[in-house]
N, CA, C and O atoms as CSV, one atom per row, in Angstrom:
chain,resi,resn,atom,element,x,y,z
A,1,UNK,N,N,-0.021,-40.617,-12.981
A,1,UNK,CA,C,0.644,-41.004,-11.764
A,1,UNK,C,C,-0.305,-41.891,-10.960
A,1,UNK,O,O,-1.403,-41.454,-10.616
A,2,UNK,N,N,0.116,-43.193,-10.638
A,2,UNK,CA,C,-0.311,-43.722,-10.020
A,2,UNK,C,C,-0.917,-43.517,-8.497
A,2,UNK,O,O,-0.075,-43.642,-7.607
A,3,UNK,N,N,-2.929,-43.072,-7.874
A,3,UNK,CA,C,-2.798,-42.900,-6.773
A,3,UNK,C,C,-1.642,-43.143,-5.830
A,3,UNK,O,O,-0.879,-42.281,-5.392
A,4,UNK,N,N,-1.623,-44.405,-5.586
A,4,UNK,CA,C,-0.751,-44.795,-4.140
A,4,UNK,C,C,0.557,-44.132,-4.489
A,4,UNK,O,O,1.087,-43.897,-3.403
A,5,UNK,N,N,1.294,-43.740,-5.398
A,5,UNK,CA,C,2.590,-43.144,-5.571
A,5,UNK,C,C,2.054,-41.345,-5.298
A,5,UNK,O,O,2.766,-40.680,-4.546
A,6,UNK,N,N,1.374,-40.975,-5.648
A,6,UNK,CA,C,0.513,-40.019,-5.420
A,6,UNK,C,C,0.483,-39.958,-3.408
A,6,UNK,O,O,1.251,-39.107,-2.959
A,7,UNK,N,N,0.052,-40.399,-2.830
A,7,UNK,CA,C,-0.447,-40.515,-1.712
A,7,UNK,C,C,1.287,-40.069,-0.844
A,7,UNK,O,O,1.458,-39.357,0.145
A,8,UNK,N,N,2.361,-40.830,-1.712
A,8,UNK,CA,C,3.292,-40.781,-0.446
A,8,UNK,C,C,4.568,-39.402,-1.023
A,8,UNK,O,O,5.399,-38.746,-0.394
A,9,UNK,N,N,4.192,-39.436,-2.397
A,9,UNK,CA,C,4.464,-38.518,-3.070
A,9,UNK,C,C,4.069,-36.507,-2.568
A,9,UNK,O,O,4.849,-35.555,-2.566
A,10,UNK,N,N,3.312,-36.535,-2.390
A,10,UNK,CA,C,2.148,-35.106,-1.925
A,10,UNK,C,C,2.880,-34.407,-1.155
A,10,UNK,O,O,3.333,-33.308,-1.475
A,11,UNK,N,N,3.163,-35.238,0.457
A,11,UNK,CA,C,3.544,-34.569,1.201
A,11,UNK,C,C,4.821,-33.710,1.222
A,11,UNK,O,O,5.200,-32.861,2.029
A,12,UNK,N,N,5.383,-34.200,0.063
A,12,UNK,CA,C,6.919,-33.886,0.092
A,12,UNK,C,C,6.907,-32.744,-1.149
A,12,UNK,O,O,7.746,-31.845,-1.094
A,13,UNK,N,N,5.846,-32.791,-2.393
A,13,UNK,CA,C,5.745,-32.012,-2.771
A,13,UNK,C,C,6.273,-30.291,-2.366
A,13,UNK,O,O,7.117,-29.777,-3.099
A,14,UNK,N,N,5.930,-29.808,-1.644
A,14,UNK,CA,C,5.948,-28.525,-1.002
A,14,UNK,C,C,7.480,-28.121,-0.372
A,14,UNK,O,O,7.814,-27.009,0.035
A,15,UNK,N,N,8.364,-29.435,-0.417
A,15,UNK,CA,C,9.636,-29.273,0.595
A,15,UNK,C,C,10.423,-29.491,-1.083
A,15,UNK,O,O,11.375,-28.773,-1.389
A,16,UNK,N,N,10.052,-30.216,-1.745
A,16,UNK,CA,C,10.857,-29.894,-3.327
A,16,UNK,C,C,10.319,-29.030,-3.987
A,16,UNK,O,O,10.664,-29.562,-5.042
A,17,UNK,N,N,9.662,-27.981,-4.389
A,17,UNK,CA,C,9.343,-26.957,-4.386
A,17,UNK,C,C,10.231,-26.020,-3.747
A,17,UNK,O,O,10.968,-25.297,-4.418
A,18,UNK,N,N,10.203,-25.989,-2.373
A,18,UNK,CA,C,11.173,-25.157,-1.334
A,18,UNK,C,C,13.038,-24.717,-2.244
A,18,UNK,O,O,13.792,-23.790,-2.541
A,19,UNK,N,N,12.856,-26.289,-2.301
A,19,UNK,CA,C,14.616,-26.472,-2.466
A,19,UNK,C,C,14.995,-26.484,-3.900
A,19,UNK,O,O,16.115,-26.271,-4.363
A,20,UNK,N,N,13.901,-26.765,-4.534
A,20,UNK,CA,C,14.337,-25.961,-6.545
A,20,UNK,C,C,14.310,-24.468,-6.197
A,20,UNK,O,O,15.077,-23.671,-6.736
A,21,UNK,N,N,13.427,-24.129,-5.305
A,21,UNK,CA,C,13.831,-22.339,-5.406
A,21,UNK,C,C,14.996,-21.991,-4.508
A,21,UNK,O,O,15.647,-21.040,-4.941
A,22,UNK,N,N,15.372,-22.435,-3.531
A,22,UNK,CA,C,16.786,-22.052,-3.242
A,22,UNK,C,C,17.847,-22.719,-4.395
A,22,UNK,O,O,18.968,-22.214,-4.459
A,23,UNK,N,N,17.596,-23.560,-5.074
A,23,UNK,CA,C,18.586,-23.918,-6.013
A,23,UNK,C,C,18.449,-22.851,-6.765
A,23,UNK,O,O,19.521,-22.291,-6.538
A,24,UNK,N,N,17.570,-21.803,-7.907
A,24,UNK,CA,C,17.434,-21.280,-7.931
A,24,UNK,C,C,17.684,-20.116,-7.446
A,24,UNK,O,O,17.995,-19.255,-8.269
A,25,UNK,N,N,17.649,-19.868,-6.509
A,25,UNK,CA,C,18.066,-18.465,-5.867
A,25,UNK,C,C,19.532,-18.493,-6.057
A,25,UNK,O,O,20.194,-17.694,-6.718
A,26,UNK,N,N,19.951,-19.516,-5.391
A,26,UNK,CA,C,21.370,-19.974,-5.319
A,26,UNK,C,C,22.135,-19.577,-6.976
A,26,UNK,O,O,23.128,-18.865,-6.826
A,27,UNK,N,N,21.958,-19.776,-7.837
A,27,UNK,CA,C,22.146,-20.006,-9.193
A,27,UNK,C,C,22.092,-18.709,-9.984
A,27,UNK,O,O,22.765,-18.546,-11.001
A,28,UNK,N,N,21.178,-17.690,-9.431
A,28,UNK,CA,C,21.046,-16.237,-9.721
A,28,UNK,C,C,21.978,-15.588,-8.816
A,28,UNK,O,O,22.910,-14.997,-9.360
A,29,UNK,N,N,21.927,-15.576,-7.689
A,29,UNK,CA,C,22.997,-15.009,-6.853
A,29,UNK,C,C,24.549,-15.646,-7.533
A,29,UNK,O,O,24.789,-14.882,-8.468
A,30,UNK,N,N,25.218,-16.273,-7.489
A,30,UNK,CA,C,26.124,-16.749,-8.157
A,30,UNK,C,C,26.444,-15.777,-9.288
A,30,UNK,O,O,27.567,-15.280,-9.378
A,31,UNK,N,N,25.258,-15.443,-10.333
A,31,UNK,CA,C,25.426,-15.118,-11.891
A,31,UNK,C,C,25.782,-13.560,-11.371
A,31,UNK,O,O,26.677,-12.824,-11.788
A,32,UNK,N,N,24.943,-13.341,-10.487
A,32,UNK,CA,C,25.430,-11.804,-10.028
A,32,UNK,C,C,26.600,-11.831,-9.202
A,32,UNK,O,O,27.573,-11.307,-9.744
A,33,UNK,N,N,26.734,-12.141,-8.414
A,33,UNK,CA,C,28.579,-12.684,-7.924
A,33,UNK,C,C,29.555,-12.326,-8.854
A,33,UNK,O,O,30.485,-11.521,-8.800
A,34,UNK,N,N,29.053,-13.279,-9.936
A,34,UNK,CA,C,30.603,-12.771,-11.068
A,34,UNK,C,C,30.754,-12.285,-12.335
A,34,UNK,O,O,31.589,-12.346,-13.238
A,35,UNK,N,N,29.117,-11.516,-12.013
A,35,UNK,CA,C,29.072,-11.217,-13.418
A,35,UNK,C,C,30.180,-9.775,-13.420
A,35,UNK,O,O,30.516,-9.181,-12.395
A,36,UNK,N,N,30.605,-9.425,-14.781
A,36,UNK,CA,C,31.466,-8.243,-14.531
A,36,UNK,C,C,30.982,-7.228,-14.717
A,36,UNK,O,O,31.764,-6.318,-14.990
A,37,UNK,N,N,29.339,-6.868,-14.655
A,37,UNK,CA,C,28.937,-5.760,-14.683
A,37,UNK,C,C,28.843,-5.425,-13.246
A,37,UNK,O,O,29.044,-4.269,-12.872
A,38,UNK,N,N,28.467,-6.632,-12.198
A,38,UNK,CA,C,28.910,-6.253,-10.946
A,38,UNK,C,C,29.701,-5.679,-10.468
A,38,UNK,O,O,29.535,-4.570,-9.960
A,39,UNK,N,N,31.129,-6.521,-10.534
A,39,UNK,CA,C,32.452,-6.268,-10.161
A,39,UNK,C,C,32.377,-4.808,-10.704
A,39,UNK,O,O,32.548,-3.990,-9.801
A,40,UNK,N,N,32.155,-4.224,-12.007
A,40,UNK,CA,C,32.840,-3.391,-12.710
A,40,UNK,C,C,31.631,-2.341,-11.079
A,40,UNK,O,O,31.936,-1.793,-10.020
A,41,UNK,N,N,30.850,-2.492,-11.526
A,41,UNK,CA,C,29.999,-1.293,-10.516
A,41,UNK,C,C,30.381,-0.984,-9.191
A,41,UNK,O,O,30.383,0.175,-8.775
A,42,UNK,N,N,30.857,-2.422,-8.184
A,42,UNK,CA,C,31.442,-2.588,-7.373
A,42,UNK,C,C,32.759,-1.246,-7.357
A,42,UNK,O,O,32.692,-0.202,-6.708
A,43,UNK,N,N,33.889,-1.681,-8.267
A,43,UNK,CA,C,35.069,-0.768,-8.130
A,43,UNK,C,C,34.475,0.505,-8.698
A,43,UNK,O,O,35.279,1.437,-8.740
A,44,UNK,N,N,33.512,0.709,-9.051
A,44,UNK,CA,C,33.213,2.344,-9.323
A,44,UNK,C,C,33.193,2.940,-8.326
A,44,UNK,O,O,33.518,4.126,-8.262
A,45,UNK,N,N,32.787,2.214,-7.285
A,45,UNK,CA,C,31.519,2.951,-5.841
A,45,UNK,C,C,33.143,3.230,-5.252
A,45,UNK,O,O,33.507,4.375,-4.985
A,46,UNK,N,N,34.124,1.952,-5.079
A,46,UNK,CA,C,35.081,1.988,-4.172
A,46,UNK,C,C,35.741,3.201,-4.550
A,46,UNK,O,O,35.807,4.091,-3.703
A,47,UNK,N,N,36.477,3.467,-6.221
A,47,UNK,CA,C,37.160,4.279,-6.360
A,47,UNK,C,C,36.416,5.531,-5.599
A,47,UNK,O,O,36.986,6.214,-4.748
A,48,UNK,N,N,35.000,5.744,-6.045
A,48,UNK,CA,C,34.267,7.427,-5.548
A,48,UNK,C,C,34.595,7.062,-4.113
A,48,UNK,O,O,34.877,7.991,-3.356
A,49,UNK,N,N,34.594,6.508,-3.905
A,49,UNK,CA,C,34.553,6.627,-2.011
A,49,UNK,C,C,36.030,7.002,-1.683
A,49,UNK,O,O,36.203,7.906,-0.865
A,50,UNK,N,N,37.067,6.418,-2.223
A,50,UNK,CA,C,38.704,6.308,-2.103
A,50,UNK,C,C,38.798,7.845,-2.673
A,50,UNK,O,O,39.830,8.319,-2.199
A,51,UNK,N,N,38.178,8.755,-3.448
A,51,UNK,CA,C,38.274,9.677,-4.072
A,51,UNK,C,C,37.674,10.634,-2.934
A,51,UNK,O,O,38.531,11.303,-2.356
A,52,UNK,N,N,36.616,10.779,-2.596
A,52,UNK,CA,C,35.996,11.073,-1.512
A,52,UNK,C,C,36.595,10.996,-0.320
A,52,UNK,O,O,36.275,11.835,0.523
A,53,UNK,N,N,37.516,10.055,-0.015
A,53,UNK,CA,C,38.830,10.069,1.026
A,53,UNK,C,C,37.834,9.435,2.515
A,53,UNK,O,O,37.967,9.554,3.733
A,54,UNK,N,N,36.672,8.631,1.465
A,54,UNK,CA,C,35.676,7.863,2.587
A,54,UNK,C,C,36.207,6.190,3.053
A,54,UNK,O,O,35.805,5.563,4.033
A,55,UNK,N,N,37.210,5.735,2.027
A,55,UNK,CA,C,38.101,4.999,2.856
A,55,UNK,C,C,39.575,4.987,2.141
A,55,UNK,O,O,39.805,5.675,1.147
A,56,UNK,N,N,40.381,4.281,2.646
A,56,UNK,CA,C,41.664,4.170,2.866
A,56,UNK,C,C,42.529,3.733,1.429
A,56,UNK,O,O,41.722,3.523,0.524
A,57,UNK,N,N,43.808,3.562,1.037
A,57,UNK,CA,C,44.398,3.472,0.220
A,57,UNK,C,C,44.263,1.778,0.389
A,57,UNK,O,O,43.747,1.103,-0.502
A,58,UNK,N,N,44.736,1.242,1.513
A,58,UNK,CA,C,44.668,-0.576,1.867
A,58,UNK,C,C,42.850,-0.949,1.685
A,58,UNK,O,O,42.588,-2.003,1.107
A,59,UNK,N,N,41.963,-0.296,2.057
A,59,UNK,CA,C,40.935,-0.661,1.981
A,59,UNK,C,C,40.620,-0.620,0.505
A,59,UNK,O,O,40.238,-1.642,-0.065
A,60,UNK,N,N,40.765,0.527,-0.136
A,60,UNK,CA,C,40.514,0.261,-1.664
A,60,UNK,C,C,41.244,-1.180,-2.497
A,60,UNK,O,O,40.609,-1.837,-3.322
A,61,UNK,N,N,42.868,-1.530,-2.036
A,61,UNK,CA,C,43.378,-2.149,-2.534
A,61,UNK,C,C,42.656,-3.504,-2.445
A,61,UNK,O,O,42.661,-4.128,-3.506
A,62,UNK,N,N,42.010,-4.121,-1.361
A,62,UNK,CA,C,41.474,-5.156,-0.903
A,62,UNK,C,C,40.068,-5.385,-1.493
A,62,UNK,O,O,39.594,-6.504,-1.691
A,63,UNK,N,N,39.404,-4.137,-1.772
A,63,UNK,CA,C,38.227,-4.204,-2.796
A,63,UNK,C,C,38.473,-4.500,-4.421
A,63,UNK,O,O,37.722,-5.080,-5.205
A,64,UNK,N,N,39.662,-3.956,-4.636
A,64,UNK,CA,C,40.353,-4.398,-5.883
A,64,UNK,C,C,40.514,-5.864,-5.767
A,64,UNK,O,O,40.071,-6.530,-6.703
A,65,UNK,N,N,41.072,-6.480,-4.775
A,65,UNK,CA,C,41.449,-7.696,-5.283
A,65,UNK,C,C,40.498,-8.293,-4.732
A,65,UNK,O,O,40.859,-9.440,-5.000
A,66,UNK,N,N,39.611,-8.412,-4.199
A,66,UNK,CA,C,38.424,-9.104,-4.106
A,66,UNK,C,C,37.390,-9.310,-5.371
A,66,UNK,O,O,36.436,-10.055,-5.594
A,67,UNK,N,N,38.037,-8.321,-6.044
A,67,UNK,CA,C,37.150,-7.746,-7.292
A,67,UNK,C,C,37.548,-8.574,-8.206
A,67,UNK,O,O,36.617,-9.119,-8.798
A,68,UNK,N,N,38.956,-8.970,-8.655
A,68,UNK,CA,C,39.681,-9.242,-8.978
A,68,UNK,C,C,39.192,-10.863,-8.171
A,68,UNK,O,O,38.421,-11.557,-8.834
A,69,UNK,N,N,39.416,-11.130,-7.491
A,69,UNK,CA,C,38.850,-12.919,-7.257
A,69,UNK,C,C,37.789,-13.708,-7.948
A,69,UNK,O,O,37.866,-14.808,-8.496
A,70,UNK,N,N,36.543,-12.702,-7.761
A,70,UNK,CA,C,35.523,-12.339,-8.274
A,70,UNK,C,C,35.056,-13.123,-9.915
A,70,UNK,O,O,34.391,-14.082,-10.306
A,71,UNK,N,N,35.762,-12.181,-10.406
A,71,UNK,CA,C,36.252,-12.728,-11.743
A,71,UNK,C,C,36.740,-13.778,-12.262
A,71,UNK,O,O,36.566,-14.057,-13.449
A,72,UNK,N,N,37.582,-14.676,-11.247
A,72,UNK,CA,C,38.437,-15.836,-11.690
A,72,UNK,C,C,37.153,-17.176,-11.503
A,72,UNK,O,O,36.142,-17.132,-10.802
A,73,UNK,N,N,37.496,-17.979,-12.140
A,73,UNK,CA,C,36.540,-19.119,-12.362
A,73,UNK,C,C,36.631,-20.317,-10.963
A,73,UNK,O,O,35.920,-21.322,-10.964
């Protein structure tokens, strides 16, 4: 790499760095978003809780279909 490309290059170094790791972050969060071992864990917790009578028949339904969104591409 040429010093002088070097010189104006440097400073910015550290701010692309920054933003490959939120791309990154971004890109893992996503994979967990829709992966269906999520979702599937997700409606486990809801059903025990709906079973548990810790929330509602409409509240479960809405975790279902969120769950259910989840999934779609």
């Amino acid at each position: 790499m040429n010093p002088f490309t070097l010189l104006f290059r440097a400073p910015l170094m550290p701010i692309r760095g920054v933003i490959q790791l939120g791309e990154t972050l971004q890109r893992q969060a996503e994979q967990e978003l829709h992966s269906p071992a999520s979702v599937r864990r997700q409606l486990e917790q809801a059903e025990r809780a709906h079973a548990a009578e810790e929330i509602s028949d409409e509240d479960l339904a809405r975790v279902q279909a969120q769950a259910v969104d989840r999934l779609r591409p």
